[in-house]
N, C-alpha and C positions, 0 to 999 in steps of 0.2 A: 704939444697938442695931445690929447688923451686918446688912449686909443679906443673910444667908442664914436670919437667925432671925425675918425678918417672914412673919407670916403671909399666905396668897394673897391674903385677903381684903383685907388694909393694900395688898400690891405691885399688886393691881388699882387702888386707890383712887391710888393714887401715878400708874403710869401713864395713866390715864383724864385726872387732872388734868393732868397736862403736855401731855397730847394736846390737851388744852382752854386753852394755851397760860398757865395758872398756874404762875408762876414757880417756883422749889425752895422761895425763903424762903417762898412763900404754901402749897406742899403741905407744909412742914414744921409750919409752926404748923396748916394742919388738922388733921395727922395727930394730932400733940401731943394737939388737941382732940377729935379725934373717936374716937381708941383710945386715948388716952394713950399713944402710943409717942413715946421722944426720940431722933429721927432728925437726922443730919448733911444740909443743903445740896449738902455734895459725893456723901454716899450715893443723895440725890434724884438728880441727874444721871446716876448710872448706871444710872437708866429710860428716859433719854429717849434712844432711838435717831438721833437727829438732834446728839445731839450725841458730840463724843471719848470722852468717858466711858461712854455707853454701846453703843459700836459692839461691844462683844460678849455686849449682850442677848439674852438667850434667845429662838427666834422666835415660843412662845407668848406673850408678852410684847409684840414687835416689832409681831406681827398685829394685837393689841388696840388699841397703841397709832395703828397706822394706821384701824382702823377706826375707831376715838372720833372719829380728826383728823378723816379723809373727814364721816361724819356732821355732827360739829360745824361746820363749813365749810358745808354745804349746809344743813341746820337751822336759820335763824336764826326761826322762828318759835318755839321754845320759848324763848326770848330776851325776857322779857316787853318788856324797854326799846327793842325793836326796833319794839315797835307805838305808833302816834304816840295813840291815846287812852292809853296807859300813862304816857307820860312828857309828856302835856298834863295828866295829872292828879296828876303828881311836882311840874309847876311852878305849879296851882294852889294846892297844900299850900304850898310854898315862898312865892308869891306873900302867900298869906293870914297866913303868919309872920312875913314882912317886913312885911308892912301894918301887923299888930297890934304891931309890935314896935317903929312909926313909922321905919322904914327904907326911905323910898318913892323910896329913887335905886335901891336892891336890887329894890322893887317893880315897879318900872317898867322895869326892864332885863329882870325875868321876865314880864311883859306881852309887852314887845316880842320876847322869844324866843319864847311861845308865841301871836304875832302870826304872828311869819317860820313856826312849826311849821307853822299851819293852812295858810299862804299855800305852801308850799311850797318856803321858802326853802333848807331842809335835804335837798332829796331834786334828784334828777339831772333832774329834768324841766326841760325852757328854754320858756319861755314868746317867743313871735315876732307882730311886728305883721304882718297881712295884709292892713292898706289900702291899698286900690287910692287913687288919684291922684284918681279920678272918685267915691269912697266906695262905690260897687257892690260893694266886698269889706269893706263894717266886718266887723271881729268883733262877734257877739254878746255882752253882757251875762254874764259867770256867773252857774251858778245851780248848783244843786245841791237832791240829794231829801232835805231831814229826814226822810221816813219810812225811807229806807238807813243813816241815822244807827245807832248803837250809844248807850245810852244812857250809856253815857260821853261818846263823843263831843257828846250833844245838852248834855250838862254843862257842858262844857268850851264848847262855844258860847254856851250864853247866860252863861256867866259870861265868856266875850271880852266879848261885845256889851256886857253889863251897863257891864264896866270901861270900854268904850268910848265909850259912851253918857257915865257919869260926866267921864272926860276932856272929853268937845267939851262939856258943861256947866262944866267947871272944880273941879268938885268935887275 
């Protein structure tokens, strides 16, 4: 299909996506799918203002596509996998497959990734010792409020602990 004959509704759908940093092959087989329209790769490219092919984008077009970007950039909270009870509860489904499926080197590598998740392996924080010489500076203990928990997260916890528990038994 040429791209003078897609309708607004398709060429928003086209730009939004690129702006959201899916590749041509990936808005072409949506498009495929979601209008049945059969669009060319290199037709895609002449949306995305960022690249040679479409540096003479129309600038109702141009705008769109900068907003979606700017948005999409700053948004990452509708991003479900961006929130750690979402993807603690991706690796306990995975965890639980591997288990049942007796694939427990798989099981235990998703243990241990959703060990490092809680622990805060994945995130920018640095953890630093503050004892003093004389102990007058230990750190305190962790702790944390189960009652700030989401009941997701209180899930994902007692089934760590659970599997944890199980491990130092040997189970």
């Amino acid at each position: 299909m040429a791209k003078g004959t897609l309708r607004d509704e398709v060429k928003t759908f086209i730009v939004q996506s690129l702006a959201c940093f899916d590749t041509p092959s990936v808005v072409v087989e949506a498009v495929r799918k979601e209008y049945g329209a059969t669009i060319t790769r290199q037709s895609v490219e002449g949306y995305d203002p960022t690249k040679k092919a479409g540096s003479n984008l129309a600038e109702k077009w141009r705008m769109l596509f900068e907003e979606t970007r700017k948005t999409f950039l700053e948004d990452t909270a509708s991003i479900a996998i961006s929130h750690r009870a979402v993807r603690l509860r991706a690796l306990q489904r995975m965890a639980d497959k591997a288990e049942t499926q007796g694939n427990m080197v798989l099981a235990a590598d998703l243990l241990e990734q959703a060990a490092k998740e809680v622990g805060d392996s994945y995130t920018n924080r640095q953890k630093h010792d503050y004892t003093s010489s004389d102990g007058s500076m230990s750190p305190k203990p962790a702790s944390f409020d189960l009652a700030t928990m989401t009941d997701e997260e209180l899930e994902a916890y007692r089934t760590l602990a659970a599997a944890a528990d199980r491990n130092r038994k040997g189970d």
